[in-house]
N, C-alpha and C positions, 0 to 999 in steps of 0.2 A: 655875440662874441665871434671874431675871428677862426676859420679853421684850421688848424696847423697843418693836418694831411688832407688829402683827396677825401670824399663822401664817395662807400662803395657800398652795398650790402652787404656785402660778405667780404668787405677785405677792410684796409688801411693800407694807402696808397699813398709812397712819395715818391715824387715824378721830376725831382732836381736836389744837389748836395750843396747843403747848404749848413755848413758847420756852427753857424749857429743854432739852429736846433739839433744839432746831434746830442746832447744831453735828453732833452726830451724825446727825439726819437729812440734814443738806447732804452729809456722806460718802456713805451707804449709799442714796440717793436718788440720785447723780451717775448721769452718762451718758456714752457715748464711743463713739466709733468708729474706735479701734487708731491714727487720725493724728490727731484731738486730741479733748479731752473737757471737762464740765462738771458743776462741785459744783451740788445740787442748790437755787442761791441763787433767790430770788424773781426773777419777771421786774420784777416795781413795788418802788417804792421798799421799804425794810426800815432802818428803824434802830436795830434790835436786837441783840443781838448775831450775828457774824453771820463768816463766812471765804469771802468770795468768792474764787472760783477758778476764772480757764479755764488751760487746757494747752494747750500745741500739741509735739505730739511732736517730739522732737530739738533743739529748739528750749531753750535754757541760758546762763548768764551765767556767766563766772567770779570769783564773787567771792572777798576776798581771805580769805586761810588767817586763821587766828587759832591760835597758840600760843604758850605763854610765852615758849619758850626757842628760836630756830630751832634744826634741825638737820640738817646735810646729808641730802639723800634727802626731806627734805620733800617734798609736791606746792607748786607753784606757787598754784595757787588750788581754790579747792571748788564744785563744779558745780551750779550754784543752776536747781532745774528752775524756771522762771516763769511768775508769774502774766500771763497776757497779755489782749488784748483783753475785755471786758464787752458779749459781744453778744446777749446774751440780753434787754438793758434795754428796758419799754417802761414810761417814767414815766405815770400815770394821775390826771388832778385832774377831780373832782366838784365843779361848781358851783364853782371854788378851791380846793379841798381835797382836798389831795393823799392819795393813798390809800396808807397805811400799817399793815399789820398789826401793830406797834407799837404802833399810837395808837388803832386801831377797836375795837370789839366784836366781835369775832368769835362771830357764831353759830353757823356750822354751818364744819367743816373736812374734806377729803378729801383724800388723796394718795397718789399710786397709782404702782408701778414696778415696771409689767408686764412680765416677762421672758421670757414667750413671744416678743413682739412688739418689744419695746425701744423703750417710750415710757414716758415720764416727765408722767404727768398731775394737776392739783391742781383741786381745785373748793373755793370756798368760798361761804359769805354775811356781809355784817359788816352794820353800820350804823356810819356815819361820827358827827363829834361834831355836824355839822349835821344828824340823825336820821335822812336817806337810805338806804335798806336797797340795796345792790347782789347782784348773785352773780354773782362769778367762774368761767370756767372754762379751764384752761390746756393747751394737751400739745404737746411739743416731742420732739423727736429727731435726734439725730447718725445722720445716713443711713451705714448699711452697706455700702448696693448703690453710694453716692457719698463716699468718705470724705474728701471738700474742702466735702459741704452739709451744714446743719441748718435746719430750719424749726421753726417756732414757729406754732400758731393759740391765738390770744387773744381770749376772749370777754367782755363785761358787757352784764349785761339789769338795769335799773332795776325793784325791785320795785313801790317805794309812791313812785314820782315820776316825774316828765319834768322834762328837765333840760339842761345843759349836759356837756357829759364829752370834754376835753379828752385827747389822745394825743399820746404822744412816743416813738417807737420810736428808738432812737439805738444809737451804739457808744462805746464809751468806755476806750483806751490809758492814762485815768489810775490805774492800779493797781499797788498796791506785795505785795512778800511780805509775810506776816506773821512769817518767820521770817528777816530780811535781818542779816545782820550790821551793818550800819551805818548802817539806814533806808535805805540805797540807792534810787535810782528808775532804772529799765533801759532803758528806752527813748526814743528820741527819734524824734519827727516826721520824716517825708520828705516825705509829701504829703496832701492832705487833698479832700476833694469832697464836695460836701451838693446835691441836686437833688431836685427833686418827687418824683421815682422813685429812683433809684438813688444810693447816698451807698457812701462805703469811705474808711478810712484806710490808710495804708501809714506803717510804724514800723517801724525798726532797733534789734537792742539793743545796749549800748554794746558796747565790748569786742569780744565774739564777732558782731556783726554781721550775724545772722542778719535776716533782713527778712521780715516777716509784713507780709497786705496781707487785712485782714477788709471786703466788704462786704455790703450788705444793701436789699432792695427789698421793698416790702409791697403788699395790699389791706385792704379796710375794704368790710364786705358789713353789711346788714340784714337778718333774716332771708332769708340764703341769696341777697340781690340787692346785686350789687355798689355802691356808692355811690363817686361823685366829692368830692372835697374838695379844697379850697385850704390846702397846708400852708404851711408858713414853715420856711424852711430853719435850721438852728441851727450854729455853728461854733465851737468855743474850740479852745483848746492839747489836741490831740491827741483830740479829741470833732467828733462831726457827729449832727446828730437833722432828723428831721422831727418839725413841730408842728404840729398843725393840732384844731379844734373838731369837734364833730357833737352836733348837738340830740337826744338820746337821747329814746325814749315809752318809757313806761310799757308794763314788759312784752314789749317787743322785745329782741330779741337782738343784737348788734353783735360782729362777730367782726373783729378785725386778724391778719392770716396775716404774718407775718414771714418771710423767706427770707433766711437768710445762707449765707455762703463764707467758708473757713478757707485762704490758700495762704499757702507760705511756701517761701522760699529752697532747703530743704532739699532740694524735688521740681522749683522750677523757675527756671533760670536767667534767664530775662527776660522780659519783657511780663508780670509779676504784677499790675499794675493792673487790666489791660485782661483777663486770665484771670478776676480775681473779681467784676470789674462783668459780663462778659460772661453766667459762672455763675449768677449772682443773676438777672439777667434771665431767661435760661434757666426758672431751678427756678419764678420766678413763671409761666411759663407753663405750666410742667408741671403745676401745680396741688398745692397741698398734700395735696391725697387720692391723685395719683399719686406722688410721692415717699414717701410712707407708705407706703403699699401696696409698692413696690419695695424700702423699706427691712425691711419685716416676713418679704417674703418670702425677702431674704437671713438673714434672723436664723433664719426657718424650714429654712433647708437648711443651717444650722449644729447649728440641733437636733437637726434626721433622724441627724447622726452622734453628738452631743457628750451627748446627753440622757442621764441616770443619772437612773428610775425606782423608784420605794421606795414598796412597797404596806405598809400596818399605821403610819408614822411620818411625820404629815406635819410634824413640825419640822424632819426630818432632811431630808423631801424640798426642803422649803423652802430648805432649807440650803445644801444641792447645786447645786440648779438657781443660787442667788444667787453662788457661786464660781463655776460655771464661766458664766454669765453676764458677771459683773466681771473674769475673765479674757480672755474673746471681748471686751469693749470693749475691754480696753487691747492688747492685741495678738493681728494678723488675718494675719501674715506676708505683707503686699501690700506691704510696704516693710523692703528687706534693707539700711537707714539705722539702723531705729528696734529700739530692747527691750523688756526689761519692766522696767519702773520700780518697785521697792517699794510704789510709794503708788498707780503709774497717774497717771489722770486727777483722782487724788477728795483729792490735798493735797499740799503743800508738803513736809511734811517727808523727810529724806534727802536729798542732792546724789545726781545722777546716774541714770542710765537701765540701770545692770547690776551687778549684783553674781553672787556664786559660786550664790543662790539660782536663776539664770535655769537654768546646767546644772542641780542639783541636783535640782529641784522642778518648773521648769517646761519644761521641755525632755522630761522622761518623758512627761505630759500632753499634750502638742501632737503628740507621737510617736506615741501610741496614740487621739487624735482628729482628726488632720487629716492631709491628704495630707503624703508624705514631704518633700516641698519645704519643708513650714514648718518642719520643726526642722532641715533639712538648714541655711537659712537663718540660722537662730540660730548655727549651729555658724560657717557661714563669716562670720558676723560677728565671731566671736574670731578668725578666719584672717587676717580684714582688719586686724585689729589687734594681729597677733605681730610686725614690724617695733617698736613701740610697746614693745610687754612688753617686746623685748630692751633697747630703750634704758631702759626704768623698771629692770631690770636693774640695768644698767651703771651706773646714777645710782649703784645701792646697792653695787658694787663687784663684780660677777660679768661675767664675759667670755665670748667663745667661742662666742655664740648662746645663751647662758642666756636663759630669758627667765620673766620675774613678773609675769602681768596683775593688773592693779589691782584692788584692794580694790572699789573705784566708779568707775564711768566714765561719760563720754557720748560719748567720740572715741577712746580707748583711752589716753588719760593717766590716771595716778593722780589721782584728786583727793578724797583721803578724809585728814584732817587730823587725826587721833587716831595720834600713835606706834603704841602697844598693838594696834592695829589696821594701821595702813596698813605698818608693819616688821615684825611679828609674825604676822597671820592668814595665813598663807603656804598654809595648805590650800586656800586656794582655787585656785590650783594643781592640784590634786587633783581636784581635783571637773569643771574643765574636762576633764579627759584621761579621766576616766571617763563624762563626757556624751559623749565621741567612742566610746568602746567600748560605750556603751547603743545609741546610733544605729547601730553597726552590726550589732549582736546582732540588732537588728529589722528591718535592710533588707540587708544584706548591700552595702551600697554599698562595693564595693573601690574606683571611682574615685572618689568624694570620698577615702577615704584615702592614697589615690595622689598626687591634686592638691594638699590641701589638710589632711588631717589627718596625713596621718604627721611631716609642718614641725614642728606645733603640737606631737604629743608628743614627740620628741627634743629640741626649747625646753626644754620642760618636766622632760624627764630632767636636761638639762645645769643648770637651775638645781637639782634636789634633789642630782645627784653634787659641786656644790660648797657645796652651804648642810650636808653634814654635814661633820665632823671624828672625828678614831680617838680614843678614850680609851683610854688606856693603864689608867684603871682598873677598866674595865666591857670591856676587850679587844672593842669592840664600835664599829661608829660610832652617832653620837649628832646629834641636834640639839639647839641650844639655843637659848632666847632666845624661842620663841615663844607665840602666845596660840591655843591650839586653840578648834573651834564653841560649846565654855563660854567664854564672854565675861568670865564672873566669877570667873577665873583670869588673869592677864595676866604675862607674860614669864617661863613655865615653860620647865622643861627635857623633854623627850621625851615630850611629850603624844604618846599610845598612837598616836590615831588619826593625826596629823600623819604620825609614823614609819614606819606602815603603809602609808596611803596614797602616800607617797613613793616606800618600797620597789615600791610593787606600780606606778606609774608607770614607773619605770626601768624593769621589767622585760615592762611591756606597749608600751612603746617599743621594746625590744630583740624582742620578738615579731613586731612590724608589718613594723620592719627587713627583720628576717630572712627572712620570708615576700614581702613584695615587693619586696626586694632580688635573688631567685633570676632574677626577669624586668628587675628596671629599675635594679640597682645599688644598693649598700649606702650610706647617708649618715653610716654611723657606720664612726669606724677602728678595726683589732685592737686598737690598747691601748686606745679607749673602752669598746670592748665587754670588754673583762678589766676594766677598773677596774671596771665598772656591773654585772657579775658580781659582784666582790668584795664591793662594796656592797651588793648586793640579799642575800646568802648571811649576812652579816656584819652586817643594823641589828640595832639594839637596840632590843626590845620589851616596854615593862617590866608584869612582872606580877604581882601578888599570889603572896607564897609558898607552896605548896605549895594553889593552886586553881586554880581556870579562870578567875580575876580577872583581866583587864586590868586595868592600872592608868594610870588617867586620865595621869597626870604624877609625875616626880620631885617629892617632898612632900606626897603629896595625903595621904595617912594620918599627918600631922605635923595636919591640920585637926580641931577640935571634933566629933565626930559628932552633930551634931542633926538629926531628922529636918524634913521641909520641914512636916508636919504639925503641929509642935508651934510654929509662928509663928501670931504673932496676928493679927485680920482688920487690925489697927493696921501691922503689918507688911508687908502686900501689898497693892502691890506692893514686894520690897526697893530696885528699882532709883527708886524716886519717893517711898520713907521711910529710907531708907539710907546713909551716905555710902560714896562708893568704895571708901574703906579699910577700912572694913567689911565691904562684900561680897566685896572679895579675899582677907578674912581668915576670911571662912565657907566650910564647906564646901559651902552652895548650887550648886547647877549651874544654869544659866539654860536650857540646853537640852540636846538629845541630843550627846555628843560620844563618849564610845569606843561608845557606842549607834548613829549616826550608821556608825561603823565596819561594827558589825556588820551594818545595811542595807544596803551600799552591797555586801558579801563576805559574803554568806550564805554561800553554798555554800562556804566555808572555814574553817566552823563547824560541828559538830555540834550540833543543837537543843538538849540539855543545857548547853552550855556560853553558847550565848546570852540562856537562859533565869536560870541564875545569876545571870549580867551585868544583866541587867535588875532582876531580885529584889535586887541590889545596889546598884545607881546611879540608882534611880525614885527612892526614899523619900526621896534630896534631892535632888529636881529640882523645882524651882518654875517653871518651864514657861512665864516670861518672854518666850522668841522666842517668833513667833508660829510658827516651823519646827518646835518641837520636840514638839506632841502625837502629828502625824503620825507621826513616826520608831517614837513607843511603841505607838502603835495598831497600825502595821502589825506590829511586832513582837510583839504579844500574841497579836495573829491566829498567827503564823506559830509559837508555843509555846503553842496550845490556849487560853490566858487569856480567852476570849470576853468574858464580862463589863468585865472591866479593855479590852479593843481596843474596845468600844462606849463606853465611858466617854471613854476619848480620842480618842472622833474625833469623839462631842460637842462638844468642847471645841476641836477644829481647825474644825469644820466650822459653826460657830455663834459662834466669836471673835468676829466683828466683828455678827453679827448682835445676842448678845449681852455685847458690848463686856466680855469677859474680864478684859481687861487694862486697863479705864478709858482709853482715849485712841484711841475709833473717830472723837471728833471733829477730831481731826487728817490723817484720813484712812485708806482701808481697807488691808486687808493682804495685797495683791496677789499679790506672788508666793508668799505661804504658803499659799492657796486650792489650788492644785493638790495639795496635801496631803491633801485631805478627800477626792480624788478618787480619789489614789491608796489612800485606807483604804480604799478600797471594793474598788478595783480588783484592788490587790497583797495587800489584809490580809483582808477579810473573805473576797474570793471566789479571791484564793489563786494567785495568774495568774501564769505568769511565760513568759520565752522562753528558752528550753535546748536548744542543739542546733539552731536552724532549728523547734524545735517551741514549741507553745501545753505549757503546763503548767498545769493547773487543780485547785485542792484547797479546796474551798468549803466557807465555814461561815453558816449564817443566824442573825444577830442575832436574840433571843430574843422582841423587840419587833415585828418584820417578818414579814410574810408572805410576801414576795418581793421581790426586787430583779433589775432586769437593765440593762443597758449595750452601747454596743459600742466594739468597739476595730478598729483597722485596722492588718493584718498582711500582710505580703508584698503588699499595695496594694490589698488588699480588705476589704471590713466583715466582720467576725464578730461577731456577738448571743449573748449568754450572757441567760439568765432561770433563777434560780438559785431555788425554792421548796425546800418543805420535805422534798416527797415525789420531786421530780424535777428533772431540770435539762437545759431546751431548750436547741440551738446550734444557730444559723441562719446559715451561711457563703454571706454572702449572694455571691461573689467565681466567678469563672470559672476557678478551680482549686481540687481538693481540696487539706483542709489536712490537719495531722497532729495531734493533741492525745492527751494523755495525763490520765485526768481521776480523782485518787484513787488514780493509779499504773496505773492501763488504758490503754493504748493505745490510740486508736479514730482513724480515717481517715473525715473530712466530705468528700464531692463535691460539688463544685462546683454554687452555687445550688441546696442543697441540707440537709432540716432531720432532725437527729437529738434522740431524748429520753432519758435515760437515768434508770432507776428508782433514790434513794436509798433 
């Protein structure tokens, strides 16, 4: 694949303007700090094509469903993440003429999204059509160390003139989605204020009610010396700006420092007005080189842990560092309200703030780089919302404390309006119950499962012992009706993975039970527990005749076999040259699903038989999710395929980098990043937790020299640096740990470094 931007290691680099990718650059250029974020839109006008986007986490409309036919169990509405305030604007007119990268020359272009630091910088030079040469230069940042500020400094220096050069730093509530079902507009005014210094709007959105209150106060320096000016305050419907002039020389610098505040409803019950004018005031005295600095230095002590180094590849390292980056903005665990969003901060599309991807992908990730609190957090955010699941349940006709978290959510309502989906992808179910047993494999936290997880799995049990039924002709039970992680399959009968993961739910529910039941009382009665026996001993797992096939689902070898190779480039993507009924009638796979299986139960596989499986079910996989190259990588790694696990994790770890799938300009692909992280972590370098112990069985990409990382285990860092000839572990932690590495046994002490010769 083609690069879009420059290869840095620590940056993303574009080095000319070029408006056709300014859609994609607006995504992979965005910024955030876990409570709200920004596309990476011009701060001056632009009227080019263009997807302006701010977010404010938790923050959602409901708008209304759209389907042909209702039908009970429907959701009520689909949770439209929104476009919210435009605080970023500082409109610019030279001598009258308004400065637009549209309409100028652009001579020289720079833009830069530095991830060591997490700033967002652009430098340019144009000359206007009145023949004015200016040069821009911009950097702005969603404070980390403050995640309610962002600041902005804004500079122009007149080359070949002195001049006039008018300023309008403003805010602006009039923004609509681009993706609204009905052109809808969400917000409505509450209060408005425009002052020589401090201005802020305060907006509610309809419906859901939420109230954002953005404000913002500035300077205006000449080289480096602060200047007074006479603005003029501006005020329409749902807008407030300062205006004001400054006779620009030739050759001097003029910087505007912007300072806004992001509050909303979600974090504070009253006085929001007077919290974000307060704020702004604040951060203007703190100076924008001290908020920067405060802010770099929290993004630095997120590195010290999270950082994945790659000697010999720097597209890969490029790579890396850009996920787990675009991960740390959209979610910091400082707010046990907010998720991770599909998109984040960086686009519209999808409703909702969670899906099954959060366990599945990102919840491993956050577990093995941040303290236990942030995925404990994740977890008891499903807690908070098993009341919910029962009732989404019961909509669908299951009783008893069954319960079925939603497809997508922002509150723990269903709000995902695809039948095929919102009645049928019931795995996700699955994948919740097995993020509660990852988390505890790694921490051993008995009391979260005490309090709070054991609820969640017996839910969970009670909806799969009533979503099966006995066949009298497979003397087996069975489910039917649903659409397992191949999306390009829909209302199949016993997809492998659904039935397994079901099974193996039930009966890690009846484990939990049992074991903290001896101390605090059983929650399950003798005949549940015989039923959920019966059922666990008794599904139906269907699988190719006489092999170690799973087989995907009832009818899947009734399908055409073509391979995914023999499509044309006219053809990919099938989901954007295809119709539906087409793609449900190929044998294409959009992503890993009995593969998916096999990741998630290794160890209830012998290597042989997952290796089959693979060799079986890749050659039509067209690798559509952005979930599923991960799943294959790690699995190549884990059956020797070195070649084939660097090839896909290529392809996970550079997706959006190099927009795989055509549509990075709709925004990035959030919660699939933690994928690339974990090819590294679980696939190439072979890592696992077994037993209370490190498990390590390392292979080095043929392309690399070295690679290392750290993970945090029993609550302390351990460093792996993984070369050709050797491989350091530095536990860095005030207890020896226990690792097995290769199938060796070996025992680290505390704050203390072992080398081991390959």
């Amino acid at each position: 694949m083609q690069n879009i931007f420059d290869i840095d290691e620590w940056k993303i680099i574009e080095t000319s303007f070029d408006p056709k990718k300014q859609l994609a650059a607006e995504s992979i250029f965005s910024i955030g700090n876990g409570a709200f974020g920004q596309r990476a839109n011009f701060e001056e006008s632009y009227t080019g094509e263009s997807l302006q986007g701010s977010y404010v986490g938790g923050v959602y409309y409901p708008d209304k469903t759209r389907v042909g036919w209702w039908k009970n169990g429907y959701p009520e509405y689909f949770a439209k993440v929104l476009n919210s305030c435009n605080w970023i604007g500082i409109d610019i007119e030279v001598d009258s003429e308004k400065l637009d990268l549209a309409t100028v020359q652009v001579k020289h272009f720079y833009r830069e999204l530095d991830m060591r630091n997490g700033t967002l910088t652009r430098k340019f030079t144009c000359e206007l059509k009145n023949g004015k040469i200016i040069q821009i230069k911009s950097t702005r940042f969603c404070s980390m160390n403050d995640d309610e500020i962002a600041a902005i400094s804004y500079s122009i220096k007149p080359i070949n003139f002195s001049g006039n050069v008018t300023f309008i730093p403003y805010l602006d509530f009039n923004v609509r989605n681009s993706d609204s079902n009905y052109n809808e507009f969400f917000w409505k005014e509450i209060n408005k204020k425009s002052s020589t210094s401090e201005s802020f709007i305060s907006a509610v959105t309809k419906k859901s009610d939420f109230n954002v209150v953005v404000a913002f106060n500035y300077t205006i320096s000449k080289d480096g010396e602060h200047l007074n000016v006479n603005s003029t305050k501006l005020e329409n419907k749902l807008y407030v700006a300062n205006k004001f002039e400054v006779l620009i020389e030739q050759g001097s610098e003029y910087i505007l420092e912007k300072y806004v505040t992001v509050i909303s409803s979600l974090n504070h019950e009253k006085d929001l007005e007077s919290i974000a004018v307060n704020k702004a005031i604040q951060s203007k005295k703190n100076t924008f080189h001290k908020l920067l600095n405060n802010h770099i230095k929290s993004w630095h002590s997120i590195w010290d842990n999270a950082d994945v180094k790659i000697e010999g590849d720097l597209k890969s390292q490029q790579a890396i560092r850009f996920n787990i980056f675009q991960l740390y903005q959209t979610y910091t665990g400082n707010n046990a309200k907010l998720n991770i969003g599909p998109k984040g901060f960086t686009g519209e599309k999808y409703g909702g703030a969670t899906y099954w991807d959060t366990e599945a992908f990102c919840l491993p990730f956050f577990l093995k780089t941040s303290p236990k609190k942030v995925a404990k957090q994740l977890l008891i955010y499903r807690y908070n919302h098993l009341k919910k699941a029962i009732l989404n349940a019961e909509k669908l006709g299951f009783h008893s404390g069954a319960a079925l978290y939603p497809m997508v959510t922002m509150n723990g309502d269903e709000c995902h309006n695809e039948w095929e989906i919102t009645f049928e992808e019931i795995h996700r179910n699955g994948a919740i119950a097995y993020a509660i047993f990852n988390y505890i494999r790694h921490t051993n936290d008995k009391d979260y499962l005490l309090k709070y997880g054991r609820k969640v799995l017996i839910a969970i049990a009670r909806f799969w012992v009533q979503r099966v039924n006995w066949s009298n002709k497979k003397n087996k039970y069975v489910i039917l009706g649903v659409t397992g992680p191949n999306e390009y399959e829909n209302n199949v009968n016993n997809n492998w993975y659904t039935n397994y993961i079901a099974r193996w739910c039930i009966l890690y529910a009846l484990k939990t039970d049992n074991e903290l039941g001896k101390n605090h009382g059983s929650l399950i009665s003798k005949e549940e527990e015989s039923k959920w026996q019966d059922i666990s001993e008794n599904m139906y797992l269907p699988k190719i005749n006489n092999s170690n096939i799973f087989l995907q689902n009832d009818g899947f070898l009734d399908k055409e076999f073509v391979k995914a190779e023999q499509l044309s480039n006219n053809d990919r993507p099938i989901n954007q040259n295809w119709s539906w009924d087409k793609i449900l009638r190929s044998v294409f796979i959009k992503q890993a699903d009995v593969l998916q299986g096999l990741y998630f139960f290794e160890e209830h596989f012998d290597i042989q038989t997952i290796k089959e499986n693979i060799e079986f079910y890749e050659p039509y996989t067209v690798h559509e999710s952005s979930l599923s190259a991960c799943i294959h990588s790690i699995l190549y790694s884990l059956v020797k395929e070195e070649e084939q696990a660097y090839k896909m994790f290529l392809q996970t770890v550079r997706l959006d980098l190099d927009d795989y799938n055509k549509e990075v300009d709709e925004g990035l692909h959030i919660t699939s990043m933690p994928g690339s992280w974990l090819s590294i972590v679980e696939g190439f370098a072979g890592l696992r937790i077994r037993n209370n112990k490190l498990v390590l069985n390392p292979t080095l990409p043929n392309k690399w020299k070295s690679y290392s990382f750290n993970i945090i285990f029993n609550d302390q860092i351990v460093n792996f640096d993984i070369r050709n000839d050797k491989i350091l572990i530095y536990n860095k932690g005030g207890n020896s740990i226990e690792l097995s590495i290769n199938g060796r046994d070996i025992q680290i002490l505390e704050n203390n470094k072992i080398k081991i010769e390959c």
